[in-house]
N, CA, C and O of each residue as an XYZ file, in Angstrom:
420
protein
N       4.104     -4.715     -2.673
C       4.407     -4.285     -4.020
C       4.006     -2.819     -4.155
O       3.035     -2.270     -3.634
N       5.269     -2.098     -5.242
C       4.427     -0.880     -5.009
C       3.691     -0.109     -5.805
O       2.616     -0.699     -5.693
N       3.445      0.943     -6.659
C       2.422      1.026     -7.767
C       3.803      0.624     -9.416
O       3.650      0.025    -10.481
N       4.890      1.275     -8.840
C       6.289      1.061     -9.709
C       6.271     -0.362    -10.103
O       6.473     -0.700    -11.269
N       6.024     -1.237     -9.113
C       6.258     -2.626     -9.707
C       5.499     -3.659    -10.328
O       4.692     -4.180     -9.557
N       5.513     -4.181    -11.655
C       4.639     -4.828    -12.303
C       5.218     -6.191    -11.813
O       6.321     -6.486    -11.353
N       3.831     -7.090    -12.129
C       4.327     -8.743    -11.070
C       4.152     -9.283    -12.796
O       3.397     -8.899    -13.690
N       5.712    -10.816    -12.728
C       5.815    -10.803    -13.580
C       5.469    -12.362    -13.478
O       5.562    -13.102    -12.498
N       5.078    -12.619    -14.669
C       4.363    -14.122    -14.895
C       4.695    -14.557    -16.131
O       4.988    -13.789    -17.048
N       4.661    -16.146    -16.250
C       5.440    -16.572    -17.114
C       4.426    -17.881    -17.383
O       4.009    -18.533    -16.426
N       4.095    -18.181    -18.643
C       3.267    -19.512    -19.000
C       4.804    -20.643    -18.737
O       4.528    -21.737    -18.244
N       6.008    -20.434    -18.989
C       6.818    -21.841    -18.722
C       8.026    -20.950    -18.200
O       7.945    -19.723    -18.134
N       9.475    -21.882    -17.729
C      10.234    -21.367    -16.939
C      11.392    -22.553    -17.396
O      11.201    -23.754    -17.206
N      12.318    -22.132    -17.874
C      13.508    -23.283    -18.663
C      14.613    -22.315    -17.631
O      15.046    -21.171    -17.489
N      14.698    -23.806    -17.018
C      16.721    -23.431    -16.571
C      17.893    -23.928    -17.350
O      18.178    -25.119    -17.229
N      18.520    -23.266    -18.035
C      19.432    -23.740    -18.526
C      19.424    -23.389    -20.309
O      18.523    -23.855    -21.007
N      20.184    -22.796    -20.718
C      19.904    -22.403    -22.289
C      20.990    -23.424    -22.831
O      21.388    -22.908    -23.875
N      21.292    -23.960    -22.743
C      22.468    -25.317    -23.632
C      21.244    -25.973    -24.845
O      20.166    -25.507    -25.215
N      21.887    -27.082    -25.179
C      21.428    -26.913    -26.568
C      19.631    -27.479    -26.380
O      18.684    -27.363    -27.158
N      19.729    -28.110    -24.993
C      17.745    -29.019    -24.621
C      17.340    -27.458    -24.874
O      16.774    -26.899    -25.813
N      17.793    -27.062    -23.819
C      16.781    -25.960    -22.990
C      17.074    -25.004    -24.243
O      16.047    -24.897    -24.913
N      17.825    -24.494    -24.614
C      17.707    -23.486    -25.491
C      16.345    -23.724    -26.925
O      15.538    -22.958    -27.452
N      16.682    -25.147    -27.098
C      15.290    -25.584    -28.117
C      13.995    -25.594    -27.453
O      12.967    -25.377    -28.094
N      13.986    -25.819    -26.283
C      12.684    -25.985    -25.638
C      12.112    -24.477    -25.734
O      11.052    -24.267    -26.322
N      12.855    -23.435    -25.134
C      12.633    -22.073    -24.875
C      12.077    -21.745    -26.591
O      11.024    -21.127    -26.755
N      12.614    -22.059    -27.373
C      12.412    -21.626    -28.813
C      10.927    -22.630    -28.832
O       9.864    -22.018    -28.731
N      10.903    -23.502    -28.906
C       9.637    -24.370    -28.855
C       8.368    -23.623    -28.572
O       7.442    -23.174    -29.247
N       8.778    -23.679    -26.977
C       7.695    -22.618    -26.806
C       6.887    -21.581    -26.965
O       5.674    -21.394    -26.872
N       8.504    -20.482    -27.413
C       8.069    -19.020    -27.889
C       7.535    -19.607    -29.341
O       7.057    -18.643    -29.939
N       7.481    -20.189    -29.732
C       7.072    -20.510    -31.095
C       5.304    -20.263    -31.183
O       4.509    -19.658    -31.904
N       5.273    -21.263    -29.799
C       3.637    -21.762    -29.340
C       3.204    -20.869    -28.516
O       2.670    -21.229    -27.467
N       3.380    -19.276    -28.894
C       3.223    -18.148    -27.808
C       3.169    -18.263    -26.620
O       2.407    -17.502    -26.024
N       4.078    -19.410    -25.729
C       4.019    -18.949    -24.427
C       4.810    -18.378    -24.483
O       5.696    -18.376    -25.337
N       4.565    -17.170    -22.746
C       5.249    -16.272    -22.250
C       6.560    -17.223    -21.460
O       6.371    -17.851    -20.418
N       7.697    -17.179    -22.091
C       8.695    -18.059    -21.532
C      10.246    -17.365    -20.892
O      10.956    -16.617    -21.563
N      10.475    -17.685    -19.851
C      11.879    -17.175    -19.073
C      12.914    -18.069    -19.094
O      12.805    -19.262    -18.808
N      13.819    -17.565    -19.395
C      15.068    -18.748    -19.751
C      15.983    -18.295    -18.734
O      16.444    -17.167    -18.907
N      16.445    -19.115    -17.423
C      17.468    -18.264    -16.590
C      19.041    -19.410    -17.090
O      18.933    -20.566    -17.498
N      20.137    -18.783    -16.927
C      20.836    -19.193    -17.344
C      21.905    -18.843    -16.055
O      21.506    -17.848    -15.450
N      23.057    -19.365    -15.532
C      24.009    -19.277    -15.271
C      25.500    -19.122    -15.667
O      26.326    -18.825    -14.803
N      25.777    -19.272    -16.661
C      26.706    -19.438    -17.634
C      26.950    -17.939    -18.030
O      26.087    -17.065    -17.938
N      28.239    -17.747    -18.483
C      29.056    -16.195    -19.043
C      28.055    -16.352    -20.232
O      27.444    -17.363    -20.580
N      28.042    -14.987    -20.813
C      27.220    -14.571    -21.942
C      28.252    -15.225    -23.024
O      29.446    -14.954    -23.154
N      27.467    -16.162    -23.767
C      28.540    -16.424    -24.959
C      28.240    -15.489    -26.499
O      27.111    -15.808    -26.870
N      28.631    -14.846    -27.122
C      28.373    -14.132    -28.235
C      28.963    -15.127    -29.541
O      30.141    -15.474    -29.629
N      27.986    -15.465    -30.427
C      27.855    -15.884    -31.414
C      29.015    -15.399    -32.317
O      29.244    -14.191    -32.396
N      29.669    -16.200    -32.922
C      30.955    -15.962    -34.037
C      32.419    -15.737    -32.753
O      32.926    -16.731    -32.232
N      32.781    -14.671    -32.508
C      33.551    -14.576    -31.652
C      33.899    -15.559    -30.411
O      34.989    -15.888    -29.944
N      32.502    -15.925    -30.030
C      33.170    -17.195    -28.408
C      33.365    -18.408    -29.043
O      33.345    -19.489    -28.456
N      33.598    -18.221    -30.509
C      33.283    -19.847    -30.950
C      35.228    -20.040    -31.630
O      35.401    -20.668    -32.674
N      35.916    -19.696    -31.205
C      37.176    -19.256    -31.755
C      37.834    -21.207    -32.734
O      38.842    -21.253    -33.440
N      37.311    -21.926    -32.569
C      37.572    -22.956    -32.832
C      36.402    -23.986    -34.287
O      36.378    -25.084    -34.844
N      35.590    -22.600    -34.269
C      34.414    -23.392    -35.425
C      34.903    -23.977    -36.385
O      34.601    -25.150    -36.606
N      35.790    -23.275    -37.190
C      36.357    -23.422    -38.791
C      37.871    -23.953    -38.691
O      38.778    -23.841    -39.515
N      37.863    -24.636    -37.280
C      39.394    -25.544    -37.564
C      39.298    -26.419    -38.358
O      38.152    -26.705    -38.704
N      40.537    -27.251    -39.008
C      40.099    -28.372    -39.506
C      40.939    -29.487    -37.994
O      41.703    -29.024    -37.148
N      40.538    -30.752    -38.071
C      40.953    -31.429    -37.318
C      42.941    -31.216    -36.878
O      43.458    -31.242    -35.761
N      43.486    -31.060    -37.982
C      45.088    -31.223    -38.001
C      45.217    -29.474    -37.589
O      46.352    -28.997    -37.582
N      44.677    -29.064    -37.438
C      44.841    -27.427    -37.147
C      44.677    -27.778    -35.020
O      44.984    -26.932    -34.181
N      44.252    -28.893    -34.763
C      44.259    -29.020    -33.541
C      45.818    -29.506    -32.746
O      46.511    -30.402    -33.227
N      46.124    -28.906    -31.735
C      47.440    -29.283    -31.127
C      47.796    -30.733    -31.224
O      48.845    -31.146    -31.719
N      46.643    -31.635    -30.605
C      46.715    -32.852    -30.175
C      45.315    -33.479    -30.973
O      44.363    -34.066    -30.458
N      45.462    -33.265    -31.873
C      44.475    -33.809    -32.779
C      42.990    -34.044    -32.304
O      42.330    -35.078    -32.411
N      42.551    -32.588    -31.643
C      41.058    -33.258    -30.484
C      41.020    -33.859    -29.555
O      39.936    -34.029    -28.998
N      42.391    -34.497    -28.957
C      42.448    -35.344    -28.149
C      42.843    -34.067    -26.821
O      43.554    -33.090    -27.056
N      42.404    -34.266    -25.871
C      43.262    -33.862    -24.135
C      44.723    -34.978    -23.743
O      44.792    -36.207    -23.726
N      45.827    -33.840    -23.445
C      46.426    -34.342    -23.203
C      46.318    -35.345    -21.803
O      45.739    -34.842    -20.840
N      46.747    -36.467    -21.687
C      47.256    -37.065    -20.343
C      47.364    -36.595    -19.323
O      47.342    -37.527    -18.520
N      47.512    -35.356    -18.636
C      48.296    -34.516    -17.990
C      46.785    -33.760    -17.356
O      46.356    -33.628    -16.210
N      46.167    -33.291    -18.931
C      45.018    -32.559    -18.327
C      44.311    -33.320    -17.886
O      43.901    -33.183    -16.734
N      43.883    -34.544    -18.797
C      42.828    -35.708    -18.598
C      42.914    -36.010    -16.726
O      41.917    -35.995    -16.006
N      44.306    -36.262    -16.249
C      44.594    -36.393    -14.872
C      44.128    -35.362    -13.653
O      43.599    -35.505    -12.552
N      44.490    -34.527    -14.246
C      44.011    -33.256    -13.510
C      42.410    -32.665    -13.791
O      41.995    -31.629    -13.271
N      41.726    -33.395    -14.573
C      40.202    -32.580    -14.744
C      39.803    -33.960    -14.843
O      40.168    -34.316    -15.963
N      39.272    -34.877    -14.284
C      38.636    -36.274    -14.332
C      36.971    -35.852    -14.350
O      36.254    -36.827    -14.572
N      36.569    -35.136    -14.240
C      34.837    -34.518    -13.970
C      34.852    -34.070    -15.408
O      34.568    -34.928    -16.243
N      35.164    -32.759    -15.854
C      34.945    -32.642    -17.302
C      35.457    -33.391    -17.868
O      34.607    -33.987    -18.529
N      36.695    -33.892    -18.098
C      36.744    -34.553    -19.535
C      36.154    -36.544    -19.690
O      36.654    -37.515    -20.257
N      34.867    -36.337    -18.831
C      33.930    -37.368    -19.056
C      33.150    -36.760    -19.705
O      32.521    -37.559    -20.397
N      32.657    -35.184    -19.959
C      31.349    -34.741    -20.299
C      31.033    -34.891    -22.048
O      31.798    -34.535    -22.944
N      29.904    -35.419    -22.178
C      29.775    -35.891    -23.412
C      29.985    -34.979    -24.663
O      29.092    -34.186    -24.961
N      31.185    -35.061    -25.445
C      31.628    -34.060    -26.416
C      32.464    -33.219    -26.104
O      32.676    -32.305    -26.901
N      33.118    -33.267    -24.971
C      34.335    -32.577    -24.275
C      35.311    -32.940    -25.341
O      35.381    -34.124    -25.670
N      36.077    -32.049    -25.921
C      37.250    -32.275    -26.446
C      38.399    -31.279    -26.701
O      38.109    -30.124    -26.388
N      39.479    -31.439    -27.134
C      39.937    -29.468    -27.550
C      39.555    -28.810    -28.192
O      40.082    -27.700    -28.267
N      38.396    -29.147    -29.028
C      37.678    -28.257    -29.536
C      37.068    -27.368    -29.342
O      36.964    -26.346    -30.020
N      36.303    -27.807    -27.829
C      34.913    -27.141    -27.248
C      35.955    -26.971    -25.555
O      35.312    -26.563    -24.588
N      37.240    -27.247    -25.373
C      37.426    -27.619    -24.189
C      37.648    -26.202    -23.765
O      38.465    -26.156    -22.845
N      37.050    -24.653    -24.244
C      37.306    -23.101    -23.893
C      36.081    -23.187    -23.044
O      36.245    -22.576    -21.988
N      35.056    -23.675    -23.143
C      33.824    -23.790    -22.741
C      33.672    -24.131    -21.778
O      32.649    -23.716    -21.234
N      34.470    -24.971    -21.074
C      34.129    -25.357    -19.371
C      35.396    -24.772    -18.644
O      36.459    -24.316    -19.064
N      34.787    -24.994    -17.196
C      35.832    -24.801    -16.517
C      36.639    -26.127    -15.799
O      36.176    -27.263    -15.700
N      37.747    -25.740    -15.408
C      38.500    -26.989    -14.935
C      38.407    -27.654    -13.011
O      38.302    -27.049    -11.944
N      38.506    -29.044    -13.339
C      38.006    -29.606    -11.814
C      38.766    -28.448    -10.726
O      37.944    -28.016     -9.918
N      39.431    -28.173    -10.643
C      40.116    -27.667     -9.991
C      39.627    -26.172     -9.433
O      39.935    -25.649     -8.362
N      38.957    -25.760    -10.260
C      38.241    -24.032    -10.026
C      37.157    -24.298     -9.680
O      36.500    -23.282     -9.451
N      36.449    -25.528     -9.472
C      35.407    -25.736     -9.152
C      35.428    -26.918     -8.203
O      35.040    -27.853     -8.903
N      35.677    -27.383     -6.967
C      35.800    -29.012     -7.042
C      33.954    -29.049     -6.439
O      33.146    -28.187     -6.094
N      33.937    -30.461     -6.566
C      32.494    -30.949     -6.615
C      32.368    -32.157     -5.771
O      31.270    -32.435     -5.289
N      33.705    -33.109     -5.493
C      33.980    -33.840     -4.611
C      33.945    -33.485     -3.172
O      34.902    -32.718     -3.072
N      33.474    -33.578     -2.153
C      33.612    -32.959     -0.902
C      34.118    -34.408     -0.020
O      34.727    -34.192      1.028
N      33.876    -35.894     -0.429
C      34.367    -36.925      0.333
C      33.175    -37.457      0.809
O      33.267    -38.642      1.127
N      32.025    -36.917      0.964
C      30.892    -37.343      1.711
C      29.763    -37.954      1.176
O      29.404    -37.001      0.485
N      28.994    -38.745      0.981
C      27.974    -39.393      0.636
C      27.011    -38.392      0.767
O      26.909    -37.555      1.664
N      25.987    -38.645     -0.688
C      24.773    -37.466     -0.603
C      23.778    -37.885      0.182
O      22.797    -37.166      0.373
């Protein structure tokens, strides 16, 4: 280390800012620990990434529902709990990601 670099320490360490981890991280900083939140996920910006807040249900294509078509083609997300067309800007699709490799863990 060199005199430039300060060593950095943390009373807790949250992976993941979604809605656990994002409360936990707040929890904490509440209870003055020194807390690091690492995240993986695109930066989402409040009002703007949310392009779907103030729909009403009939303002949806398919009424909240995934079509057939997608449902077939993304079988991994559209199990995830609260997946719908509402929120469905938010993930990515089986296909850009696959997760299946065929092999037993």
């Amino acid at each position: 280390m060199t005199a430039t670099q300060i060593p950095l320490t943390y009373d807790a360490i949250v992976v993941g800012s979604g809605i656990s981890g994002g409360w936990a991280a707040k929890e904490l900083c509440e209870l003055g620990l020194k807390t690091l939140v690492l995240e993986r996920g695109r930066n989402v910006e409040h009002i703007k990434d949310y392009p779907t807040a103030t729909m009403d249900p009939w303002q949806f294509r398919h009424r909240g529902q995934m079509t057939l078509q997608f449902l077939k083609e993304n079988p991994y997300i559209s199990q995830a709990a609260g997946f719908g067309e509402d929120c469905a800007h938010f993930f990515i699709k089986d296909k850009d990601h696959p997760i299946y490799s065929g092999k037993a863990f």
